[in-house]
C-alpha positions in Angstrom: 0.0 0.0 0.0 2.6 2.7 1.1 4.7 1.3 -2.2 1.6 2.2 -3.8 1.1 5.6 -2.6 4.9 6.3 -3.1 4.2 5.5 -6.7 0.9 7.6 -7.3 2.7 10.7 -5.6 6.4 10.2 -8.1 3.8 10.5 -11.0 2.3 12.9 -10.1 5.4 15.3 -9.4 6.9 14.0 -12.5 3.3 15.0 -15.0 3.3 18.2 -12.9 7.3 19.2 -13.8 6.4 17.6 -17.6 3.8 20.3 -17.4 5.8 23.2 -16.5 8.6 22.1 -18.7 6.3 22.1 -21.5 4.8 25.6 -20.5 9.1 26.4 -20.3 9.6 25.1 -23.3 6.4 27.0 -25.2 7.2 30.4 -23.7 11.1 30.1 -25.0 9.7 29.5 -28.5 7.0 31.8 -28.7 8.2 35.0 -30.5 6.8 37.2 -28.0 8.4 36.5 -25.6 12.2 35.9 -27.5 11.7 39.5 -29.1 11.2 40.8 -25.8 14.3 39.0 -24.7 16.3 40.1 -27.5 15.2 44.0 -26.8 15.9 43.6 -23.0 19.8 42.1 -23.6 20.8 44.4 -26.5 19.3 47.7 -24.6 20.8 46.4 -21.6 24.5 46.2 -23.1 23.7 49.5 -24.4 22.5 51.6 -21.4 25.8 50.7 -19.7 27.3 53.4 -21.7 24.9 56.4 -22.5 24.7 57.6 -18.8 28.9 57.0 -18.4 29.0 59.3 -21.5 26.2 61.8 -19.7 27.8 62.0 -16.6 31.7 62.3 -17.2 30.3 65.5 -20.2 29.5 67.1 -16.6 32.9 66.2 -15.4 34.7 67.5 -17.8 33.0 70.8 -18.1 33.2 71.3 -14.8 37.5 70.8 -15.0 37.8 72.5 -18.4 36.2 75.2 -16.8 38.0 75.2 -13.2 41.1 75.5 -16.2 40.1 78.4 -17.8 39.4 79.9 -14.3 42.2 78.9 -12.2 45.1 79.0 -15.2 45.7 75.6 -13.0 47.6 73.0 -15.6 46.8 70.3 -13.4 42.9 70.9 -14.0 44.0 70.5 -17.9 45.8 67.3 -17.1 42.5 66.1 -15.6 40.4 66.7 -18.6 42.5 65.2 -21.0 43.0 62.4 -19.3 38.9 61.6 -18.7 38.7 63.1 -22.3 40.1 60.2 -23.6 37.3 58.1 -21.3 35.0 59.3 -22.8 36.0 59.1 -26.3 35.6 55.3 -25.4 32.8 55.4 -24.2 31.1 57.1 -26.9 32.1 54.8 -29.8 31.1 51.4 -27.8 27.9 53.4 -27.1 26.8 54.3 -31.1 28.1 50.8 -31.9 26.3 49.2 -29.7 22.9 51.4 -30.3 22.3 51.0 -33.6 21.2 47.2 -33.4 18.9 48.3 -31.0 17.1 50.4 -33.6 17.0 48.3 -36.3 15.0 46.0 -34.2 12.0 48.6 -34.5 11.6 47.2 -37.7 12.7 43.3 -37.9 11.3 42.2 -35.1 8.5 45.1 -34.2 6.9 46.3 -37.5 3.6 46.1 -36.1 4.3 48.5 -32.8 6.4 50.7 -35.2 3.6 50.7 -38.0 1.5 52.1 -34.9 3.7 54.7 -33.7 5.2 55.4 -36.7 4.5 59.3 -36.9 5.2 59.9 -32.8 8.3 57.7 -32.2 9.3 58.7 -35.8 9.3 62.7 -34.7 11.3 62.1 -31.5 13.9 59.8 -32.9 14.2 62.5 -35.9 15.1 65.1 -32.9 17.0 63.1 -31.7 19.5 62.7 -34.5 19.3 66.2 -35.6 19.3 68.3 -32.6 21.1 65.8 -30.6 23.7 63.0 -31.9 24.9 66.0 -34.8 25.6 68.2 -32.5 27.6 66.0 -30.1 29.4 63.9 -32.5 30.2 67.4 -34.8 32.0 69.2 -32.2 33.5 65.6 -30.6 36.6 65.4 -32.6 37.9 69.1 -31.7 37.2 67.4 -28.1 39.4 65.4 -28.6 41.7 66.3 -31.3 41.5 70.5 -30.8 43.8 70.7 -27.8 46.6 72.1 -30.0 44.6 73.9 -33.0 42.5 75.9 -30.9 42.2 78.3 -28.5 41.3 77.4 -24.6 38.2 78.8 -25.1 37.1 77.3 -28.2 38.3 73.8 -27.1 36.0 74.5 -24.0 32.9 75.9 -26.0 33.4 72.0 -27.8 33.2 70.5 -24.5 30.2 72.6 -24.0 28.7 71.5 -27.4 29.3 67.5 -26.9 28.1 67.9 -23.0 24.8 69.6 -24.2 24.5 67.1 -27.0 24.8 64.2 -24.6 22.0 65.5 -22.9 19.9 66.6 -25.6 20.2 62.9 -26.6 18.7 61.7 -23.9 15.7 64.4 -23.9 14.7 62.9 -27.0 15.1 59.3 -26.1 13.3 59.7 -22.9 10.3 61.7 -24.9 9.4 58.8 -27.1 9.8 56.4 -24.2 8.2 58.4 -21.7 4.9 58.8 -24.8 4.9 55.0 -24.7 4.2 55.2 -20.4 1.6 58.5 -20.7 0.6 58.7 -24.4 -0.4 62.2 -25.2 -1.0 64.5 -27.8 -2.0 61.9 -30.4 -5.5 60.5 -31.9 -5.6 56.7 -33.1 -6.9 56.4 -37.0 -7.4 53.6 -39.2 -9.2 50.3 -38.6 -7.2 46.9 -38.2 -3.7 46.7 -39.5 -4.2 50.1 -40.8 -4.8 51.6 -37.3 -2.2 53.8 -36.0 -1.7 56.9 -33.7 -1.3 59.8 -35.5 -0.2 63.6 -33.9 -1.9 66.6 -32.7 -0.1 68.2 -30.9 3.6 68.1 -30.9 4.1 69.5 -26.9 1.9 67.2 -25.7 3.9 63.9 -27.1 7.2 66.2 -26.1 5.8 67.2 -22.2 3.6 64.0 -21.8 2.7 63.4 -18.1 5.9 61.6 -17.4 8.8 63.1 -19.1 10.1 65.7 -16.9 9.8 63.3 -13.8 11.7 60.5 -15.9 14.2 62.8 -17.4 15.3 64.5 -14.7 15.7 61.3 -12.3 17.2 59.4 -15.4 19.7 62.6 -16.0 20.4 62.1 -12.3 21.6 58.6 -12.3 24.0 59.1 -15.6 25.7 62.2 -13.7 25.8 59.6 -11.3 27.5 56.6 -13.1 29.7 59.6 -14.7 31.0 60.9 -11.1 31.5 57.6 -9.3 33.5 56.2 -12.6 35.9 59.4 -11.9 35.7 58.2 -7.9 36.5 55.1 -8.9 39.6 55.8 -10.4 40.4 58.1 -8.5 40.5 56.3 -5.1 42.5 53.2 -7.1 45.1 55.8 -7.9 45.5 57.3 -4.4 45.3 54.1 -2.6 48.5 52.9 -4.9 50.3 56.1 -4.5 50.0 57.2 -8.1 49.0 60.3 -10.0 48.3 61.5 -6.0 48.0 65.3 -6.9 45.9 64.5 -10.5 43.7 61.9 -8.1 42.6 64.0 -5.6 41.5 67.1 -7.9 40.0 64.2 -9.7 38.0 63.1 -6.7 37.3 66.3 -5.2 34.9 67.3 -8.5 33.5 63.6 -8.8 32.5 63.9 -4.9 30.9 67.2 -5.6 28.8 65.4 -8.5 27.7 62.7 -7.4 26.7 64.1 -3.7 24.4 66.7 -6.3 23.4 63.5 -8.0 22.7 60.9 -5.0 20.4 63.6 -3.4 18.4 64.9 -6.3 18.1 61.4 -7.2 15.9 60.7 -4.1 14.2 63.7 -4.4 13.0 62.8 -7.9 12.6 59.6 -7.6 10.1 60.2 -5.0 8.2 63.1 -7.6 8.3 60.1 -10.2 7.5 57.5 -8.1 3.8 59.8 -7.4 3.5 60.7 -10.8 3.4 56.9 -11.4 0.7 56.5 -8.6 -1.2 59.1 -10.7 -0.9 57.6 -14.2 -0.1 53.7 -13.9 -1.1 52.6 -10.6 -1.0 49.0 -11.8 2.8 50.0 -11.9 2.9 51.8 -8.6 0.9 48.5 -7.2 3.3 46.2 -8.4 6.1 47.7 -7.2 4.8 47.7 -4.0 3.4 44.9 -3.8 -0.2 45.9 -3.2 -2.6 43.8 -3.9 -6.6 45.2 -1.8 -8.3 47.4 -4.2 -8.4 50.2 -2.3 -7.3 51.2 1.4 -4.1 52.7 3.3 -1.1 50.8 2.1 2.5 50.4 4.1 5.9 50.6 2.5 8.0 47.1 2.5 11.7 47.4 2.9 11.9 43.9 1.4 9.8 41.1 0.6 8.5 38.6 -1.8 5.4 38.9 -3.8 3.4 35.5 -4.2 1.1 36.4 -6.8 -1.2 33.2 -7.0 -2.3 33.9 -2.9 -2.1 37.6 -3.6 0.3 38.6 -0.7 3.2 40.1 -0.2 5.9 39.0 2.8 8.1 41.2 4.6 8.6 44.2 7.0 6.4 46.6 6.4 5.9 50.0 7.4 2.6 50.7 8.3 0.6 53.8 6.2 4.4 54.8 4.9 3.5 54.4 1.0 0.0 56.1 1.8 1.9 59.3 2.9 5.0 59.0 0.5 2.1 58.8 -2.4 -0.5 61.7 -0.9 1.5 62.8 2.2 -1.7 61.3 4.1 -1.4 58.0 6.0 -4.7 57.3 6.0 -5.1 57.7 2.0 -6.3 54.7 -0.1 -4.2 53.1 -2.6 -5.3 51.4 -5.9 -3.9 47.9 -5.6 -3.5 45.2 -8.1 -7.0 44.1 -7.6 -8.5 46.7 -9.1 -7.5 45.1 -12.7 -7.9 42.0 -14.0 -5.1 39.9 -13.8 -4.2 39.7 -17.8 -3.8 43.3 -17.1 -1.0 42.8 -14.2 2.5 43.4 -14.7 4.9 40.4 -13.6 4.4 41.8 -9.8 7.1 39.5 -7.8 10.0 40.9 -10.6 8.9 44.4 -10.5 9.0 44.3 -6.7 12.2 43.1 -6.8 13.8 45.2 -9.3 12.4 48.3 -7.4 13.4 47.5 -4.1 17.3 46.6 -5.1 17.5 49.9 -6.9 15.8 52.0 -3.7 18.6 50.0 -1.7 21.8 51.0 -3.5 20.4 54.4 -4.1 20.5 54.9 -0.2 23.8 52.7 0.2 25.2 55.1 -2.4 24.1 57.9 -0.3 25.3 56.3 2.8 29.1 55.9 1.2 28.9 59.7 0.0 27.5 60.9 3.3 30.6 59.4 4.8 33.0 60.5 2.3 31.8 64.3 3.2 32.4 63.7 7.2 35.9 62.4 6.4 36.7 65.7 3.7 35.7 68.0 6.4 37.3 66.5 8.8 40.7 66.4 6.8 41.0 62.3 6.9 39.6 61.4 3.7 42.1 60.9 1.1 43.9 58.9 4.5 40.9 56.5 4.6 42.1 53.6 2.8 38.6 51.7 3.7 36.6 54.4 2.5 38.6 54.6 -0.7 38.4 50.8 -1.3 34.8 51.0 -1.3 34.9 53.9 -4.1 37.0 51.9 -6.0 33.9 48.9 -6.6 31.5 51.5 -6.1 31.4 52.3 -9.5 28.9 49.4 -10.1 26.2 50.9 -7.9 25.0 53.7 -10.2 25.3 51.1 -13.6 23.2 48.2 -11.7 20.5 51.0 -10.3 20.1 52.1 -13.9 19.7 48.9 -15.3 16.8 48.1 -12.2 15.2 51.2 -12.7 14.8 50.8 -16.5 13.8 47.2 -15.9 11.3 48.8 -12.9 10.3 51.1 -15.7 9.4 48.5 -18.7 8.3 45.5 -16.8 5.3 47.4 -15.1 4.2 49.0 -18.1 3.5 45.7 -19.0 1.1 43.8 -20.6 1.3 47.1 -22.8 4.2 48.4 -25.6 1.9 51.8 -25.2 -0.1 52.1 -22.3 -3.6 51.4 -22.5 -3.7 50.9 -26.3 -1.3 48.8 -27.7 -0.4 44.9 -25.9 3.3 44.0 -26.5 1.7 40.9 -27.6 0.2 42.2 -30.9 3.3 44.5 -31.3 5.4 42.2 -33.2 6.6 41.6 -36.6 4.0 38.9 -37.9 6.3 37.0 -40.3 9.3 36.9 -37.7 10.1 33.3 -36.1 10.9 32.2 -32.5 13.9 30.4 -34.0 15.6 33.0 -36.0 15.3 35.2 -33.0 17.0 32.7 -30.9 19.6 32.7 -33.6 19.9 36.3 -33.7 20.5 36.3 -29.9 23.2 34.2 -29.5 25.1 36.1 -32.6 24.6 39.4 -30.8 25.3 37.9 -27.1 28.7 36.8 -29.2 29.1 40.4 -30.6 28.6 41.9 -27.4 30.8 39.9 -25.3 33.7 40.6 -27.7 32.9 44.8 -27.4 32.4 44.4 -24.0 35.8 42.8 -23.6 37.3 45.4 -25.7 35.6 48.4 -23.8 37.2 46.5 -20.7 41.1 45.8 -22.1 40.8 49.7 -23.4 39.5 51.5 -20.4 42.5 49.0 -18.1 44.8 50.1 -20.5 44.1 54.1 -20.3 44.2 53.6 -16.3 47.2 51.6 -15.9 48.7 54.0 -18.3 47.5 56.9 -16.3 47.6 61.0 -17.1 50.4 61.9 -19.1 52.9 64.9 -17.3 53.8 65.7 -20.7 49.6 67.3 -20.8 51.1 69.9 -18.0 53.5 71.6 -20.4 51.2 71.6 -22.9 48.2 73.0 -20.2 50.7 76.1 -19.3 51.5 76.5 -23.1 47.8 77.0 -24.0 47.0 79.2 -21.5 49.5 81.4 -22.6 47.9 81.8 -26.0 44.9 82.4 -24.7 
């Protein structure tokens, strides 16, 4: 009898994993799901180097300029030396950007055929007003130190700086439309049907693009500034470049602490604004599941979505005030939708959460950083400086969570409210040739990603050059 039961229960484990193999196996070859995969690893690779870009343009304004102000040399020094940085990081950025739009049209011709005249618009901004301007005045950034003037070379560094950022106005515009469409009428019937402008502003200032930009802005000054700490602290903790290192980390301190704090500060404006205009979001990254009443904040936890709970400490009324700044205010949890309308809840919690948590470790190694410069011990701290040297992952992985945060609860929607990402591919593209296509790119990338790596070891072990001092004092002189 008990050989019996024994028996009964193996088979029924072994039809239940057959089953979810099976569901496994149909979900990795549904093209869905692959495109969507593809998209997520290619945009991924990607974003690693906009912000770096971003952030050390502010860097290197802010030295060029201490330069021209000072007459230092050793401010010179400094911005050739993260010049050069950045010149890297630029190219592996464009390379590394343009699969990502072809992808619009393999493997989403249906979402582009939709959005066509509002994506179209932004990503035409983009290119003129943006990636022209930075990459026209990038090679007298860094070829111009010797044919022009101080002051012209700087205006350059002002040119590609603003570009950078004009970049990533018009990136976050089209993807900010696809969170808050606005500005727009749909037309057409069936494959036909698309949205179609009516006002340009509206798709521009949409409900969620100064909130997005300015906390995404924020977190690419960041990456930018704790790159510079980074190297910085490695220098001075091996007795190298000690004068160069500690100018260095004196303006990347000053950044990032501007960057850290507004950071919090807009991620909380954003973080209501998506409360306002994708509560599913707000819900799922909370993990808040009664329809309406007083929530609390979770520090951590895990989301079961089948029993509709979330475990963890918990803060009681905390989200209610962060949201309304009333305790007692009702929030609309994930009940309020039906369930093919949820985001995936448990990954969004996650991906949320992590980011909140280095964001305030971040601000935590900063906070301490300032004690230890005003009291005079913090070039002295070899702890401290150990912990700026890996540091430099924190802002990268907090970007990549907060975009993830981002897409995944927009989701089951490519455009909220009116388009599914599941009728938003190409219709004659195969789960197969995708797969294929991922594994050449995951190949691709590796080997750029290696290269970005042996480069950027080889321009730090190398170091700032003494021969950029003469040439700094030189310069000035013909200014």
């Amino acid at each position: 009898m008990r050989l019996e039961r024994a028996r009964r229960a193996a088979a029924t484990v072994a039809r239940r994993l057959l089953r979810s193999l099976g569901r496994e196996i149909a979900t990795a070859m549904d093209v869905v799901f692959a495109s969507r995969l593809q998209f997520g690893l290619t945009i991924a690779f990607h974003y690693l180097f906009p912000p770096l870009s971003i952030g050390l343009g502010i860097v290197l304004v802010l030295m060029e300029g201490a330069y021209l102000r000072t007459g230092n040399p050793l401010y010179q020094q400094m911005t050739r030396f993260w010049v050069r940085v950045f010149g890297l990081t630029f190219a592996i950025g464009v390379a590394s950007g343009i699969v990502m739009e072809f992808q619009f049209g393999t493997n989403w011709a249906s979402y582009s055929r939709f959005v066509g005249d509002v994506f179209g618009s932004a990503l035409a901004a983009e290119g003129v007003f943006a990636f022209f301007l930075e990459s026209g005045f990038l090679a007298l950034l860094l070829f111009g130190w010797d044919r022009v003037g101080p002051r012209m070379h700087f205006f350059s560094t002002l040119m590609v700086c603003l570009g950078a950022h004009f970049s990533a106005v018009w990136i976050i515009v089209a993807n900010s439309w696809m969170q808050t469409p606005a500005g727009f009428r749909v037309v057409g019937e069936g494959l036909a049907r698309r949205a179609e402008t009516t006002d340009f502003w509206s798709v521009v200032l949409n409900p969620s693009t100064v909130d997005r930009l300015t906390h995404t802005l924020l977190g690419a000054w960041q990456a930018g500034a704790f790159l510079v700490l980074s190297v910085s602290a490695w220098y001075l903790l091996h007795g190298r470049h000690v004068a160069f290192a500690r100018g260095s980390f004196r303006i990347g301190l000053a950044v990032a602490s501007f960057a850290v704090l507004g950071s919090i500060f807009t991620g909380d404006v954003s973080a209501r604004g998506v409360a306002h205009n994708q509560p599913a979001k707000l819900a799922a990254m909370e993990g808040v599941f009664e329809p309406s009443a007083p929530a609390g904040l979770h520090l951590f936890g895990w989301v079961d979505e089948d029993t509709g709970t979330t475990v963890g400490p918990e803060i009681p009324g905390l989200l209610s005030w962060l949201v309304y700044r009333d305790a007692s205010a009702p929030i609309t949890g994930l009940a309020s939708f039906q369930k093919q309308d949820w985001p995936p809840v448990n990954r969004v919690f996650q991906a949320f959460h992590a980011m909140v948590a280095i964001g305030f470790a971040l601000l935590a190694l900063i906070l301490a950083a300032l004690m230890q410069l005003w009291r005079g011990k913090l070039f002295a701290s070899r702890r401290l400086l150990w912990l700026f040297v890996f540091a430099v992952l924190g802002p990268q992985l907090a970007n990549q969570l907060g975009w993830m945060t981002a897409e995944l609860g927009r989701q089951p929607w490519i455009v909220y409210g009116l388009m599914r990402t599941s009728d938003a591919v190409s219709p004659v593209v195969r789960a197969p040739d995708v797969w294929l296509s991922i594994g050449l790119f995951t190949v691709v990338y590796l080997m750029l990603f290696a290269l970005f790596v042996f480069l950027l070891d080889q321009k730090i072990k190398h170091g700032p050059l003494e021969e950029d001092l003469d040439v700094a004092v030189t310069g000035l002189a013909r200014a």
